[in-house]
GUKOLKE-461217 format. One record per residue (C-alpha): residue in one letter; x, y, z; residue number from 0. Coordinates in nm, 3 decimals, padded with zeros to 5 digits. Layout:
% GUKOLKE-461217
+------+---------+---------+---------+--------+
: voza :      xx :      yy :      zz : drenro :
+------+---------+---------+---------+--------+
:    A :       X :       Y :       Z :    NUM :
...
+------+---------+---------+---------+--------+
***
This chain:
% GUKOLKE-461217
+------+---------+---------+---------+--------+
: voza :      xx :      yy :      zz : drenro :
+------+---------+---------+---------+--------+
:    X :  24.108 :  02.348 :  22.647 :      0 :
:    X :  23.889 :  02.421 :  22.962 :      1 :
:    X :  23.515 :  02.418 :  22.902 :      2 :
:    X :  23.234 :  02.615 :  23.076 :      3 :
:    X :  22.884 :  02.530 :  23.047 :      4 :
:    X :  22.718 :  02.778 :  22.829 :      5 :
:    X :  22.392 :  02.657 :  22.748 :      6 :
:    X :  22.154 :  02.712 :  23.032 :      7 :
:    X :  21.922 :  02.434 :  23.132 :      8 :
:    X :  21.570 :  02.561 :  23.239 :      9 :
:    X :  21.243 :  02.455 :  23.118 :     10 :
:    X :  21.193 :  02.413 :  22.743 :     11 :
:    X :  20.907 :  02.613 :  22.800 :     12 :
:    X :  21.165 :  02.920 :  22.775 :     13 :
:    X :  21.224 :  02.849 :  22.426 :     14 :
:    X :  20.983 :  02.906 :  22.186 :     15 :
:    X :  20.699 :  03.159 :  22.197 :     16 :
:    X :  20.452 :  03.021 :  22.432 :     17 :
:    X :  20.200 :  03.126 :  22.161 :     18 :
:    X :  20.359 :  02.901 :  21.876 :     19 :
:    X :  20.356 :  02.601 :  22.148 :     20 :
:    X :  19.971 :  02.634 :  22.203 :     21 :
:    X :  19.887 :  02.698 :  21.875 :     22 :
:    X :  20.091 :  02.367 :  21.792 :     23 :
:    X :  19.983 :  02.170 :  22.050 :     24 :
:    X :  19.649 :  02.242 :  21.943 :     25 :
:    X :  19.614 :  02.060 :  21.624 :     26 :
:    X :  19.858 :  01.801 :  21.764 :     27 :
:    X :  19.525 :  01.540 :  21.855 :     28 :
:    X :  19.366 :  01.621 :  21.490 :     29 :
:    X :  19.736 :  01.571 :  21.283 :     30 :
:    X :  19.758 :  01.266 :  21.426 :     31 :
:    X :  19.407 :  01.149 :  21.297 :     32 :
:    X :  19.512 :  01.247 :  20.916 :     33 :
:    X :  19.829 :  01.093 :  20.963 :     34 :
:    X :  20.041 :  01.369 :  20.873 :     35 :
:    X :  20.114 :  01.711 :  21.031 :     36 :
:    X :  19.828 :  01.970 :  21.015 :     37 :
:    X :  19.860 :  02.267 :  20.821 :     38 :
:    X :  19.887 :  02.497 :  21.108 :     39 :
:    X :  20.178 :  02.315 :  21.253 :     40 :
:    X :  20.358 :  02.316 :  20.881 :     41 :
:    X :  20.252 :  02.707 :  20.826 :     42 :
:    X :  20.441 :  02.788 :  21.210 :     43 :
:    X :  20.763 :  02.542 :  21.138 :     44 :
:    X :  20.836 :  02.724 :  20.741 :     45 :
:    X :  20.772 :  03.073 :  20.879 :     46 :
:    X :  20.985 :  03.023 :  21.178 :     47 :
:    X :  21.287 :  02.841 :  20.930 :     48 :
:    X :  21.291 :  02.540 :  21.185 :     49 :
:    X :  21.374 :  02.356 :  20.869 :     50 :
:    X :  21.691 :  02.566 :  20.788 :     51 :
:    X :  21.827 :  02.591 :  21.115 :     52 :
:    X :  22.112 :  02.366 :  20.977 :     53 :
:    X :  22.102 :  02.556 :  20.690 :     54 :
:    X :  22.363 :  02.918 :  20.579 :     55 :
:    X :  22.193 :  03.266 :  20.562 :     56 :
:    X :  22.301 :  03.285 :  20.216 :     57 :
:    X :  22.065 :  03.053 :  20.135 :     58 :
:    X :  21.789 :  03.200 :  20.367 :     59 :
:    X :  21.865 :  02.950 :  20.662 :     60 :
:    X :  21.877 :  03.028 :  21.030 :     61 :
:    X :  22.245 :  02.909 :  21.071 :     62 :
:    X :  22.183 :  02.816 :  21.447 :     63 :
:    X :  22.468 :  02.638 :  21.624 :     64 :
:    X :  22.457 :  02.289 :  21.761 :     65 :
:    X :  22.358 :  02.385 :  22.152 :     66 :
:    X :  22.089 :  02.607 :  21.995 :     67 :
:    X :  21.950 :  02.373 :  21.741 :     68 :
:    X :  21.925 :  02.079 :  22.017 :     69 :
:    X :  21.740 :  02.361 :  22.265 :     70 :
:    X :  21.483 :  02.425 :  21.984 :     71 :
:    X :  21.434 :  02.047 :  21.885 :     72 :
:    X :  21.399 :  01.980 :  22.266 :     73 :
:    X :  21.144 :  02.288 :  22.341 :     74 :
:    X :  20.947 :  02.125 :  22.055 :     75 :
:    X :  20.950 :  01.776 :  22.149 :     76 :
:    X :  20.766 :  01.915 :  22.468 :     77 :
:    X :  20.515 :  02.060 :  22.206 :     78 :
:    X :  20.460 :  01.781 :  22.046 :     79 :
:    X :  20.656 :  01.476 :  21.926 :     80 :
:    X :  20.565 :  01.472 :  21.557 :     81 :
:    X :  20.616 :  01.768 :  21.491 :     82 :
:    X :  20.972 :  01.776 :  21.654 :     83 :
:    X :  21.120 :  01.438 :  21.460 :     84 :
:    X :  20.968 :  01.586 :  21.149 :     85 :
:    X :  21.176 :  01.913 :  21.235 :     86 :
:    X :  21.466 :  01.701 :  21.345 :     87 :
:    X :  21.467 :  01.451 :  21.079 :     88 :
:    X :  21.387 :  01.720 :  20.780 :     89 :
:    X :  21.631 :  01.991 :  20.901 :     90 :
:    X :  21.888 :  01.696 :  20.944 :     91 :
:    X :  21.864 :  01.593 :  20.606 :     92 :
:    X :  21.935 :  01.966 :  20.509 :     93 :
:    X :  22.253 :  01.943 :  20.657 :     94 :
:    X :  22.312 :  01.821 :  20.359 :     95 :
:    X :  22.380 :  02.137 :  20.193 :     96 :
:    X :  22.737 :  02.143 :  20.362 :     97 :
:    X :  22.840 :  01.868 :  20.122 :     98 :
:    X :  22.605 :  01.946 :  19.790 :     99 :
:    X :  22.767 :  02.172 :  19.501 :    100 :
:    X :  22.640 :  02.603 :  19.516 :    101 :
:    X :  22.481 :  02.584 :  19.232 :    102 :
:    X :  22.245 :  02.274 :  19.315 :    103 :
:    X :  22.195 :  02.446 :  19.660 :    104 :
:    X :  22.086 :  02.750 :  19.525 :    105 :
:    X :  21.815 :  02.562 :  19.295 :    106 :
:    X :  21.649 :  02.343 :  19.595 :    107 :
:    X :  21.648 :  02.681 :  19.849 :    108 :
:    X :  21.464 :  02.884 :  19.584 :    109 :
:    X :  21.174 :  02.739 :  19.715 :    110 :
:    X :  21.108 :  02.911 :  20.052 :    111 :
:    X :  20.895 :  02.534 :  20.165 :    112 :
:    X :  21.220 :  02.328 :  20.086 :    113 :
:    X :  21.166 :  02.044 :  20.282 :    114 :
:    X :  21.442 :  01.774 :  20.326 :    115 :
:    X :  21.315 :  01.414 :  20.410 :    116 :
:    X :  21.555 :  01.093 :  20.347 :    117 :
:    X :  21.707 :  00.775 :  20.528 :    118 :
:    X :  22.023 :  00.653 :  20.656 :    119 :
:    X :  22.037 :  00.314 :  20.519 :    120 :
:    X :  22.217 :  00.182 :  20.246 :    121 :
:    X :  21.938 :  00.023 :  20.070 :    122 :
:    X :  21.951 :  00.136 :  19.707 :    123 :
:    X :  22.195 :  00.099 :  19.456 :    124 :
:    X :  22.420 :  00.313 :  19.187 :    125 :
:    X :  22.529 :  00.220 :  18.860 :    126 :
:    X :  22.770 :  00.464 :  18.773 :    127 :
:    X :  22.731 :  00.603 :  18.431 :    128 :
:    X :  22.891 :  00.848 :  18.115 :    129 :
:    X :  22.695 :  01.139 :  18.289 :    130 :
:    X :  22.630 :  01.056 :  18.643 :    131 :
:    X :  22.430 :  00.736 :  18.814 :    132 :
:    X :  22.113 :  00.507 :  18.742 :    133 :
:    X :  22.005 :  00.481 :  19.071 :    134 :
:    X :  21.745 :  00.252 :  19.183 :    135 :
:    X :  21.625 :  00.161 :  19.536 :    136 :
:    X :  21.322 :  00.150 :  19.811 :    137 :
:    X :  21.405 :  00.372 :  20.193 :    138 :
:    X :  21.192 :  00.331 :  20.503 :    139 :
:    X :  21.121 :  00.543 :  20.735 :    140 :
:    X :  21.115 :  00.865 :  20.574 :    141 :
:    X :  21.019 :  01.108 :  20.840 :    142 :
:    X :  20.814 :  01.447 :  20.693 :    143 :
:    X :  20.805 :  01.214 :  20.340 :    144 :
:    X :  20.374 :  01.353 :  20.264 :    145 :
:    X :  20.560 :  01.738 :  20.296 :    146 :
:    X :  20.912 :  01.715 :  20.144 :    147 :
:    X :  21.013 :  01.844 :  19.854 :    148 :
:    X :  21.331 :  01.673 :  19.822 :    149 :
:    X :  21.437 :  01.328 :  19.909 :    150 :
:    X :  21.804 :  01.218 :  20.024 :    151 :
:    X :  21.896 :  00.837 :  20.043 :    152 :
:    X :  22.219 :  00.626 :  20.029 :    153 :
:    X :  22.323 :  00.379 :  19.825 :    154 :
:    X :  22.606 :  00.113 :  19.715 :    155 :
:    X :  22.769 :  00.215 :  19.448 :    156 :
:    X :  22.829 : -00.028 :  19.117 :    157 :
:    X :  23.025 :  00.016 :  18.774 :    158 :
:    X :  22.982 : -00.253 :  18.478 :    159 :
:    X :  22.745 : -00.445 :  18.707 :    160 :
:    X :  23.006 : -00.501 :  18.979 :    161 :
:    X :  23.020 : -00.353 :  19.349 :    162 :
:    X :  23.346 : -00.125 :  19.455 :    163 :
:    X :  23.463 : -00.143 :  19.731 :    164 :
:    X :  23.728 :  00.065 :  19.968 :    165 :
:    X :  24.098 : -00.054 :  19.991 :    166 :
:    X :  23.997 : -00.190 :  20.357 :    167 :
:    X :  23.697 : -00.390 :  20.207 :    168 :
:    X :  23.395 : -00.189 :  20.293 :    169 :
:    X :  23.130 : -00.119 :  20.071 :    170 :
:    X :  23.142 :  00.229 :  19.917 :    171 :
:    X :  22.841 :  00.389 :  20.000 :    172 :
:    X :  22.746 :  00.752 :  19.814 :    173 :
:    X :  22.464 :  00.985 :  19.926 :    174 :
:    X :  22.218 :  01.144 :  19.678 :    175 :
:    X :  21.959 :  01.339 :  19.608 :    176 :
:    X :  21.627 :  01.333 :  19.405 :    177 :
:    X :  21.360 :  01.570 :  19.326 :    178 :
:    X :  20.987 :  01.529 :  19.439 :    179 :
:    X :  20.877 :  01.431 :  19.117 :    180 :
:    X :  21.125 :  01.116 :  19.135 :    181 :
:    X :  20.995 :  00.952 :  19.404 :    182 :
:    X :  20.732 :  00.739 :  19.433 :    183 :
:    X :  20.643 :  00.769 :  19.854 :    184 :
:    X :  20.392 :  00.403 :  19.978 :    185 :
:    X :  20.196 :  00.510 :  20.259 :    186 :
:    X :  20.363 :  00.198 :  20.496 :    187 :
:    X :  20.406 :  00.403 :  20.814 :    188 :
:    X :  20.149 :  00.215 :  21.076 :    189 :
:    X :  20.319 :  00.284 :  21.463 :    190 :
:    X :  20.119 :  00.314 :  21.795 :    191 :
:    X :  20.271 :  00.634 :  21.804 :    192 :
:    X :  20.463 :  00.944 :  21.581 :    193 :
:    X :  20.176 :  00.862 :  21.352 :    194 :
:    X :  20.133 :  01.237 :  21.228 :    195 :
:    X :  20.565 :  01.214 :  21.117 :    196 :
:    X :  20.437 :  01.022 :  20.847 :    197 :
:    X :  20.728 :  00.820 :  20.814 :    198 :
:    X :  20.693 :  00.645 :  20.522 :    199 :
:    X :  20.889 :  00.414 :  20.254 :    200 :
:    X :  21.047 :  00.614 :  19.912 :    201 :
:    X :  21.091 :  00.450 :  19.583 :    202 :
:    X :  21.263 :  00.540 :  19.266 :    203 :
:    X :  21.355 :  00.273 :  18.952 :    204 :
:    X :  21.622 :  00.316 :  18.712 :    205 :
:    X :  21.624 :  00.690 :  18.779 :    206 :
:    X :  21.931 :  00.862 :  18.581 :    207 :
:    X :  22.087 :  01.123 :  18.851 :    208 :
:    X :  22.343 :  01.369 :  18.718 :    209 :
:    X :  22.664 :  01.383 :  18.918 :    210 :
:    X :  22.625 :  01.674 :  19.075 :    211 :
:    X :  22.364 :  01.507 :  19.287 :    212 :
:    X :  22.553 :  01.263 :  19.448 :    213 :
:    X :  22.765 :  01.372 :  19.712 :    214 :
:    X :  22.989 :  01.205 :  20.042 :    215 :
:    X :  22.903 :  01.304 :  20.428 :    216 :
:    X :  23.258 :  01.355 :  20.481 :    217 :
:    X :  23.370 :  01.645 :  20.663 :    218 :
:    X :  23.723 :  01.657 :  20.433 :    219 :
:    X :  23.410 :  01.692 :  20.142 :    220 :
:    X :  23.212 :  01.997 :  20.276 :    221 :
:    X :  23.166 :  02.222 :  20.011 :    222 :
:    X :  23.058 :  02.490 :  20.293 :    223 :
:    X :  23.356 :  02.589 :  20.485 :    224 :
:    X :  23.131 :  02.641 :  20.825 :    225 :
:    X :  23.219 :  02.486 :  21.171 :    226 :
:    X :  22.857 :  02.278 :  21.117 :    227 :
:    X :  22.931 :  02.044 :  20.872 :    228 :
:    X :  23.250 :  01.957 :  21.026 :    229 :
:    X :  23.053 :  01.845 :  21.325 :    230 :
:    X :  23.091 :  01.430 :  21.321 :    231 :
:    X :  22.764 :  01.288 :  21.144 :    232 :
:    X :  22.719 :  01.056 :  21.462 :    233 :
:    X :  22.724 :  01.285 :  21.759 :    234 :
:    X :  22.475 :  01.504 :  21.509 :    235 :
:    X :  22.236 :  01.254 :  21.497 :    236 :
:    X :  22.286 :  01.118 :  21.862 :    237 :
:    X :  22.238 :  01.450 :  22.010 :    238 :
:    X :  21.981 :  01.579 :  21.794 :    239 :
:    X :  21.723 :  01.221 :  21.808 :    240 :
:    X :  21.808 :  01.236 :  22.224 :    241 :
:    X :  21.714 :  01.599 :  22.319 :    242 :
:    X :  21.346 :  01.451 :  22.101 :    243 :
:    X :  21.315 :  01.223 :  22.368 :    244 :
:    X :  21.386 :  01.435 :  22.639 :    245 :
:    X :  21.186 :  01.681 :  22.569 :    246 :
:    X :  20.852 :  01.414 :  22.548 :    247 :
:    X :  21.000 :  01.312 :  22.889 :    248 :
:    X :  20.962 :  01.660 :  23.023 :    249 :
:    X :  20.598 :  01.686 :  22.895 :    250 :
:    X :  20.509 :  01.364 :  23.021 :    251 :
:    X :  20.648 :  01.474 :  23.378 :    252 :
:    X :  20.435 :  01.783 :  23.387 :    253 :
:    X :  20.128 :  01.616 :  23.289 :    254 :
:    X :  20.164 :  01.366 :  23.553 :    255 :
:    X :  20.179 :  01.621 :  23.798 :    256 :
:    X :  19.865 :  01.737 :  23.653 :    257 :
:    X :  19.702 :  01.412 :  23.729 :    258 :
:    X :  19.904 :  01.355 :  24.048 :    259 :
:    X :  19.763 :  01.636 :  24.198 :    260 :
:    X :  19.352 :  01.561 :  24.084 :    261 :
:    X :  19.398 :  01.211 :  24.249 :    262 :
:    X :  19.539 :  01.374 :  24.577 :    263 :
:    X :  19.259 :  01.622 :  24.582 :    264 :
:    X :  18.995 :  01.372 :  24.526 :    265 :
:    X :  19.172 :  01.118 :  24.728 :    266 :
:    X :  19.211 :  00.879 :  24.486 :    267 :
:    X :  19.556 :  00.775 :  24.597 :    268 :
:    X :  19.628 :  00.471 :  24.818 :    269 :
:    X :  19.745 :  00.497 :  25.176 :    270 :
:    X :  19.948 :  00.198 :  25.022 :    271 :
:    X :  20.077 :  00.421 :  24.751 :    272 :
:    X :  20.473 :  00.582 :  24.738 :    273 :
:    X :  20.466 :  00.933 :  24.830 :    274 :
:    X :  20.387 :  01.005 :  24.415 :    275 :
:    X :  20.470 :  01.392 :  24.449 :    276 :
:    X :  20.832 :  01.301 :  24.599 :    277 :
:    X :  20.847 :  01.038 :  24.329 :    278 :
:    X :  20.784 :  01.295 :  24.082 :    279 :
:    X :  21.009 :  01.581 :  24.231 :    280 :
:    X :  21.273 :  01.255 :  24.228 :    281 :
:    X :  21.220 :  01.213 :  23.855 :    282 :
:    X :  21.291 :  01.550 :  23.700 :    283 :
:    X :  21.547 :  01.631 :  23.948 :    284 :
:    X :  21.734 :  01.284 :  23.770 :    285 :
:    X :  21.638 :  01.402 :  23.425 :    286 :
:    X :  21.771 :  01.749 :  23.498 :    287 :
:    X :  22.103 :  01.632 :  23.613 :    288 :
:    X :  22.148 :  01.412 :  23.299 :    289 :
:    X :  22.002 :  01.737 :  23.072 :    290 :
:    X :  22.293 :  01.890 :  23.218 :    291 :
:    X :  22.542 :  01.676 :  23.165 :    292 :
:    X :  22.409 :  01.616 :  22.818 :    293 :
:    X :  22.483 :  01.991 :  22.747 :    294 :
:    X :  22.777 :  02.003 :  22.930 :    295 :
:    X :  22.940 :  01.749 :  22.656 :    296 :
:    X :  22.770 :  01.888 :  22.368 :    297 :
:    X :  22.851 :  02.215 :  22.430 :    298 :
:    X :  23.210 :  02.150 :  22.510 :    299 :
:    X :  23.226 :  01.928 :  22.148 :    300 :
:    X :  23.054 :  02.242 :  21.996 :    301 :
:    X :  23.308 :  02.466 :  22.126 :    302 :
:    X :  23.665 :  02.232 :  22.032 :    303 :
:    X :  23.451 :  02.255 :  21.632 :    304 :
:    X :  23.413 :  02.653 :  21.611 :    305 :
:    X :  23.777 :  02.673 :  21.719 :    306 :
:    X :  23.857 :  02.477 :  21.450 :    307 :
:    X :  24.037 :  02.149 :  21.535 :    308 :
:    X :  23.928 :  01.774 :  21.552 :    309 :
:    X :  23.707 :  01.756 :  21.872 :    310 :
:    X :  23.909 :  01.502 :  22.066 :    311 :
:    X :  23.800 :  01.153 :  22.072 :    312 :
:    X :  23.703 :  01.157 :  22.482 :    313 :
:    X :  23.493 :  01.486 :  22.383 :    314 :
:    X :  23.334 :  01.280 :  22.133 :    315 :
:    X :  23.300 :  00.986 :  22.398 :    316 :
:    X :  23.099 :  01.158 :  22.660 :    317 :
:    X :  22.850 :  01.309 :  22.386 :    318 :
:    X :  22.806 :  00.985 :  22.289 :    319 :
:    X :  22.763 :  00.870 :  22.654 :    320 :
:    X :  22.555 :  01.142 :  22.781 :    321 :
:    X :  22.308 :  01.085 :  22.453 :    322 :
:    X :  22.248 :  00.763 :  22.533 :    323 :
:    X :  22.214 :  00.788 :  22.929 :    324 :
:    X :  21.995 :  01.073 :  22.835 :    325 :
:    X :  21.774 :  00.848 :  22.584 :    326 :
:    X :  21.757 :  00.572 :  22.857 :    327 :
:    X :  21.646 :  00.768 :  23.164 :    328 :
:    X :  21.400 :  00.951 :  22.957 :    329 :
:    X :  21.231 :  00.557 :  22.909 :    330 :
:    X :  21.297 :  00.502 :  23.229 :    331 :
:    X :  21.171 :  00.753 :  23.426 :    332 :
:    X :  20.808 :  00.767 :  23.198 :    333 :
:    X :  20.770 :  00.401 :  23.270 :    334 :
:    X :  20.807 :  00.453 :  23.671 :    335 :
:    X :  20.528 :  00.691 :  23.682 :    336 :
:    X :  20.344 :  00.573 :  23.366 :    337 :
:    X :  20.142 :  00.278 :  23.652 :    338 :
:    X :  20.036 :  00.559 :  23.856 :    339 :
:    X :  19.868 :  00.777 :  23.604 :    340 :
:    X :  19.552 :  00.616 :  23.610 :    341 :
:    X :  19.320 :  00.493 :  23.279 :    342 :
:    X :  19.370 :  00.889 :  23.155 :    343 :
:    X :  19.720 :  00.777 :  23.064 :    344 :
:    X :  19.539 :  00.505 :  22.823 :    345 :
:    X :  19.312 :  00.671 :  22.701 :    346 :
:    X :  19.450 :  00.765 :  22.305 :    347 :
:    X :  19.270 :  01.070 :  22.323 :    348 :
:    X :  19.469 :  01.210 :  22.603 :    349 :
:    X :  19.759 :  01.415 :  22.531 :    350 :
:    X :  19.953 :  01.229 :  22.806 :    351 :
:    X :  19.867 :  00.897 :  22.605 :    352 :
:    X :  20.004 :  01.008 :  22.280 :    353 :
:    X :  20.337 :  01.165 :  22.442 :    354 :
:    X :  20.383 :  00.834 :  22.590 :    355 :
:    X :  20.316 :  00.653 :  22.302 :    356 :
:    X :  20.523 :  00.894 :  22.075 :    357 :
:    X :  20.852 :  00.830 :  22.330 :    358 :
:    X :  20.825 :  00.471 :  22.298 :    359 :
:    X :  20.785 :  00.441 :  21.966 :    360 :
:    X :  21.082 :  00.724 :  21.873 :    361 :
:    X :  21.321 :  00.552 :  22.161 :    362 :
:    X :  21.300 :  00.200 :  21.874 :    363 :
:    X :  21.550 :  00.442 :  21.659 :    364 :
:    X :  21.859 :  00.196 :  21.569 :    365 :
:    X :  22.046 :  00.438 :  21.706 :    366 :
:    X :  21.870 :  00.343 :  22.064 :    367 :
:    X :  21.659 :  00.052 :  22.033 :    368 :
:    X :  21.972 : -00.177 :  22.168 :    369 :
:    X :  22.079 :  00.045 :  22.444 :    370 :
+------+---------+---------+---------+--------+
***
């Protein structure tokens, strides 16, 4: 199968309505002083479904594809970083609905603010029961927890007090999902930066789930037969957390050349000093070529799913690749021009300060902290 690029790679400033980015951006400095996303932003992201872009029109969800969904996380990463891994993370979790039964679908998408929050880890148990489970378990990290009106989590699964286990030895490991009322959310989210994602710990005890709310992220399991939830769970998340920090690495680039260009004015740059304006033209030419190669692989995975076979292990391989290059030059590339930004760029109530600090602190994702 022969691939073309199909996604073009400008600017995420050719996104979103320039209008929705300002008005974002604007209340970006106060949402991160109460700790949570402001109003404004949360009004903008339900009336624009970025929460449902994962989700089927039947439903009321956008039903976006993969290239477009990572083009509207990216454009809003460039916003503002809180509000993008809130986006990412929530409308992640509602990927969910490929695998949950119609009927409990139907029930959480009645409400037009359904908001998804959750965690990956393994950190609760299951004690399966007559009717269902008796779950019981603590999450961290719950991204969008202080807006969500449901909460997904995994857990090991138990019967008469003992763990199961797969024929190969691993743990079995179910997903579920509880209401809002369930949970009890502790405020424990305290990073130098995504402060306003309010990523925070969940909690339920001895909480008696009904079957139907338990479910497996297996693509053999989707209950929706739609290319998206056949997409591997990985590559989802890989591609999805990268074009985040891309998308902070853009912003960071252009207000650097803001600065840049006051010190060159004023002449407040070294004769000593690298030509900084080359350096800078040297940087987003890098992260341009990696954007493209980025969408180059996860358009070509995207295209192998809608045709409807396996996307081929190499396929899989360079998303994987290209995510993580992506993630690392998008570090990289900050922290080369980060010394010659001045005090402005340490100042925390400078935009450039916070984009910096939100990069760092969403580049310590287990899925990148290692790499």
């Amino acid at each position: 199968m022969t691939t073309t690029l199909t996604t073009r790679i400008g600017h995420p400033s050719e996104i979103i309505d320039p209008a929705l980015i300002q008005k974002i951006r604007d209340t970006a400095h106060e949402a991160e002083a109460q700790r949570r996303l402001h109003n404004d932003q949360l009004q903008i992201i339900h009336r624009e479904k970025w929460l449902k872009m994962f989700v089927p029109r039947v439903y009321g969800g956008l039903e976006l594809s993969i290239p477009q969904i990572l083009q509207t996380e990216e454009c809003l990463a460039w916003a503002d970083g809180s509000t993008a891994w809130v986006v990412t993370l929530c409308s992640g979790a509602a990927w969910f609905v490929g695998f949950l039964q119609p009927e409990l679908s139907a029930q959480v998408f009645a409400d037009d603010h359904a908001c998804f929050a959750g965690s990956g880890a393994a950190t609760g148990t299951a004690q399966i029961t007559a009717d269902g489970y008796e779950v019981e378990g603590r999450w961290k990290y719950a991204s969008g927890s202080l807006h969500a009106t449901v909460f997904t989590a995994n857990c090991l699964i138990y019967e008469g007090g003992k763990q199961l286990y797969h024929p190969d030895g691993t743990p079995r490991v179910r997903s579920f999902l509880f209401l809002k009322d369930e949970v009890t959310v502790h405020r424990t989210w305290n990073s130098m930066g995504m402060i306003a994602t309010g990523s925070h710990t969940f909690e339920v005890k001895k909480l008696r789930v009904p079957a139907n709310r338990s479910f497996v992220i297996d693509a053999r399991q989707a209950t929706l037969k739609h290319p998206l939830y056949q997409y591997p769970f990985l590559q989802l998340a890989e591609t999805t957390l990268t074009v985040n920090l891309a998308g902070m690495a853009i912003r960071f680039l252009d207000l650097c050349e803001s600065l840049l260009a006051e010190k060159a004015k004023s002449n407040r740059i070294g004769a000593q000093s690298p030509d900084l304006m080359n350096l800078l033209s040297e940087a987003r030419a890098d992260l341009h070529e990696h954007r493209r190669k980025f969408y180059e692989a996860a358009d070509a995975s995207w295209e192998h799913c809608v045709a409807g076979g396996e996307i081929p292990n190499h396929i899989l391989g360079r998303v994987s690749n290209t995510s993580h290059r992506l993630a690392q030059r998008s570090r990289v590339l900050v922290d080369q021009l980060y010394p010659y930004c001045g005090l402005a760029a340490a100042d925390v109530s400078q935009e450039i300060n916070r984009v910096w600090r939100d990069l760092h602190t969403a580049s310590q994702h287990a899925l990148f902290a290692s790499r």
